[in-house]
N, C-alpha and C positions, 0 to 999 in steps of 0.2 A: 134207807139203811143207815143203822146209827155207828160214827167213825168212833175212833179212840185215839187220847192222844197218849197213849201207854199200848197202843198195839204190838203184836207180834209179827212183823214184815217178814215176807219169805220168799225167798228167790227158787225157783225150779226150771228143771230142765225136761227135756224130750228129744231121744234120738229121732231123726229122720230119715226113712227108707231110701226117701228121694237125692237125700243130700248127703251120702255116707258119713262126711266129718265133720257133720255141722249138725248141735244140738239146739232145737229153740225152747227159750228162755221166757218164762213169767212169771208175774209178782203174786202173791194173794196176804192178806190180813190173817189175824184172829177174831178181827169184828163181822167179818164176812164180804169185805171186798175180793174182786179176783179184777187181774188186769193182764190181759190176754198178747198184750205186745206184738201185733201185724200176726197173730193165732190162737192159738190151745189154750186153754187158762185153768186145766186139770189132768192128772193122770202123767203128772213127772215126778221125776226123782231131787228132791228138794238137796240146795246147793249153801245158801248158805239162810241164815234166820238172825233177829234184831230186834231190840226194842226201838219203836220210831211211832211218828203222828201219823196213822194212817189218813184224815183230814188234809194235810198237804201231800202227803202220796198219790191219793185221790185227784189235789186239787194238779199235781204235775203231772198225770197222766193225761190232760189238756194241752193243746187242744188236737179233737181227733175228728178225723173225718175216714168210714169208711176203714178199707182194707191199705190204705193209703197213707194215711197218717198217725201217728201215735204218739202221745207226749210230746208235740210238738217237729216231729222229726218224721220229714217226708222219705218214706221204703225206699232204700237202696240209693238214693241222693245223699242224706244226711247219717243215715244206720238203718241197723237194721231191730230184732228183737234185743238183742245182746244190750245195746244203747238206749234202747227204749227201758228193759228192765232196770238199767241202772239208775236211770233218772227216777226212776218208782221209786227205790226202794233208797234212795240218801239219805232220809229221815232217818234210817236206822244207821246210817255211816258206814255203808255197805256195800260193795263192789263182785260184779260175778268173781270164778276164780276160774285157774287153769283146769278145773275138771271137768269145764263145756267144751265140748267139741265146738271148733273152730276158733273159740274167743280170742286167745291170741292175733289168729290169723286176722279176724274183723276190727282188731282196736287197730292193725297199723292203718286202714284205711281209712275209719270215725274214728280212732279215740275212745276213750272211757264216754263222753256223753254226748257223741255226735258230734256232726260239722256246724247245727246250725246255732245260733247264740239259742240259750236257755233265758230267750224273755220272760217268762212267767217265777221263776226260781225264786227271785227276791217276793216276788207279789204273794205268791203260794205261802210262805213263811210269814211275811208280813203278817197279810190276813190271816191268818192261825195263831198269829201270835207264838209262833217257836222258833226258838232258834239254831238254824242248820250246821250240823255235827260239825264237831273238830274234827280239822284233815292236817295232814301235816304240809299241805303244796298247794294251798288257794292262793293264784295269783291271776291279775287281769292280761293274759298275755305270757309270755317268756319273765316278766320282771321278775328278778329277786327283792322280795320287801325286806330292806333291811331297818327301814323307818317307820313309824306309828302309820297305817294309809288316811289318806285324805278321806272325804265321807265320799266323793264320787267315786274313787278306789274300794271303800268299804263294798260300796253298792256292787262296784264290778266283779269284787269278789262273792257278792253272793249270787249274781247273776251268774254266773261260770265258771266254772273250777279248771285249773288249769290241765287242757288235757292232753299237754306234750307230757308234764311230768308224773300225769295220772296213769297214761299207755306204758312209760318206759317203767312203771315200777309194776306194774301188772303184768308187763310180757317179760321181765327180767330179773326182777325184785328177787325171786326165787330162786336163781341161780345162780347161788353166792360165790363160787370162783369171780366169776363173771362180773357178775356186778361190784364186786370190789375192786376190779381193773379200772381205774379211773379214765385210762387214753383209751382205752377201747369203749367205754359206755360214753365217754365225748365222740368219739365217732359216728356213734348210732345215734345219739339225742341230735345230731346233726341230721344224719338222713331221714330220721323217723321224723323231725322239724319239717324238712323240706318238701318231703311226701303227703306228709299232712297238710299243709299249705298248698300244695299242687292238688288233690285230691277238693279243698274248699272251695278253691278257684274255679276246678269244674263245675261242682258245684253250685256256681254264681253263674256259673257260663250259662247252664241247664235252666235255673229259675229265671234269667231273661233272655231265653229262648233264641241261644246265639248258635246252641248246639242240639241237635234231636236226641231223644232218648235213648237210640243205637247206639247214636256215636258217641254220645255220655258215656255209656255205660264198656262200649271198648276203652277209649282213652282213659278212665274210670281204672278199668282192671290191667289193662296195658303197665299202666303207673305201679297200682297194688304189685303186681308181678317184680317187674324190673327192680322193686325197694326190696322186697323179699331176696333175691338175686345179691345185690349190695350188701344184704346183710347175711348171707351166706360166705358171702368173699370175707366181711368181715370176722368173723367170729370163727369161720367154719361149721364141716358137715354136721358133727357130731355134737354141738353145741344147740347148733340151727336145728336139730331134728329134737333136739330134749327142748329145745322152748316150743316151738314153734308144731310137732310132729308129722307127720305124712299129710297134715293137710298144707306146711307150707308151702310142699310144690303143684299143689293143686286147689289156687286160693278161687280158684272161677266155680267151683263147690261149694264156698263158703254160704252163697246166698243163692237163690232162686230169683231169677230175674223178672220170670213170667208175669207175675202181680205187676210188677212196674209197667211191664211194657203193654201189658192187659189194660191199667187204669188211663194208664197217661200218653201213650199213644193209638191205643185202641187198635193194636193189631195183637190178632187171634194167636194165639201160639201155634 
């Protein structure tokens, strides 16, 4: 299949019968790739579209294994479709929006591109020779650059975009009372910080087999829930119900666990 580095990348969605508030998410070209993100890779309602290298789209859809892994991001450890379509479609400087069902609800627990580092990012780009779109928030980490970066910085920043400041402006960016409140969007970039950090660490905990995939996946959503709660207190109902909608108080909907607990620990649903 011949790529393009002038493709038209395009993000789509798919209500789910299974899942009421949660829509899954895929990439496809105009050269004829399709990148099915942990399922479907036709037959949605297209979300947002971009000029980008489909050749590094392609090459960040790596590496995958199975029903299991996608773009580098092991199902329901690191993200889920949401995170995975993201990481496709960068090349066009392209992000889902709030008209997926659940999205919101999935970034506070990956982020815009998952928990795990995006090793491939920089190599994908290298070898194609492109260079990955201006964003307004590439940092390695929390830093503020306020200096020229170092070339290891350079690197870090193209390995992974910063995505405490990529979630808060995706689940909030929009709601400009809101987010013009400076002490209250310092409130949340604190807990959305924390949760995401606790959230990584299980994470870590799961990949060296210190926690089973159950108890992963309780302590997992236990976390997801309680930060959603925080951020109820903080903002209020009516705020929390316009970012977040009827799926914030029912984030254990957001994903379907079955696949996980199907592949990796092998017990039957």
């Amino acid at each position: 299949m011949a790529g393009n580095h002038t493709a038209k990348l395009k993000a789509s969605r798919i209500s789910l019968q299974s899942l009421p508030f949660f829509d899954h998410t895929y990439a496809t070209s105009s050269c004829g790739y399709t990148w099915g993100c942990f399922g479907r890779d036709a037959g949605g309602t297209d979300v947002v579209e971009g000029i980008g290298d489909s050749f590094v789209a392609e090459c960040l859809s790596y590496p995958r294994n199975g029903a299991i892994e996608y773009a580098g991001l092991t199902y329901l450890v690191h993200g889920v479709c949401h995170q995975a379509t993201n990481r496709i479609i960068d090349p066009a400087g392209l992000s889902l929006d709030s008209s997926v069902g659940g999205y919101r609800v999935s970034l506070l627990r990956f982020g815009r591109y998952g928990l795990s580092a995006w090793k491939n990012r920089y190599t994908c780009y290298k070898r194609n020779t492109s260079s990955p779109p201006a964003r307004s928030s590439f940092a390695g980490g929390l830093r503020n650059q306020s200096k020229r970066p170092s070339a290891l910085e350079q690197r870090q920043i193209l390995d992974m975009p910063d995505s405490v400041d990529a979630a808060m402006q995706d689940m909030f960016g929009s709601t400009r009372d809101l987010w013009k409140d400076e002490r209250v969007i310092g409130e949340l970039r604190e807990v959305v910080t924390r949760s995401l950090h606790a959230q990584e660490m299980l994470a870590h905990g799961f990949e060296r087999n210190l926690i089973g995939p159950r108890e992963f996946q309780d302590l997992a959503q236990s976390e997801h829930r309680a930060c959603l709660i925080k951020i109820k207190t903080i903002i209020g109902e009516s705020y929390f119900f316009e970012v977040f909608g009827s799926e914030g108080d029912a984030p254990e909907l957001v994903a379907d666990p079955e696949p996980f607990f199907k592949e990796l620990s092998k017990v039957a649903p």
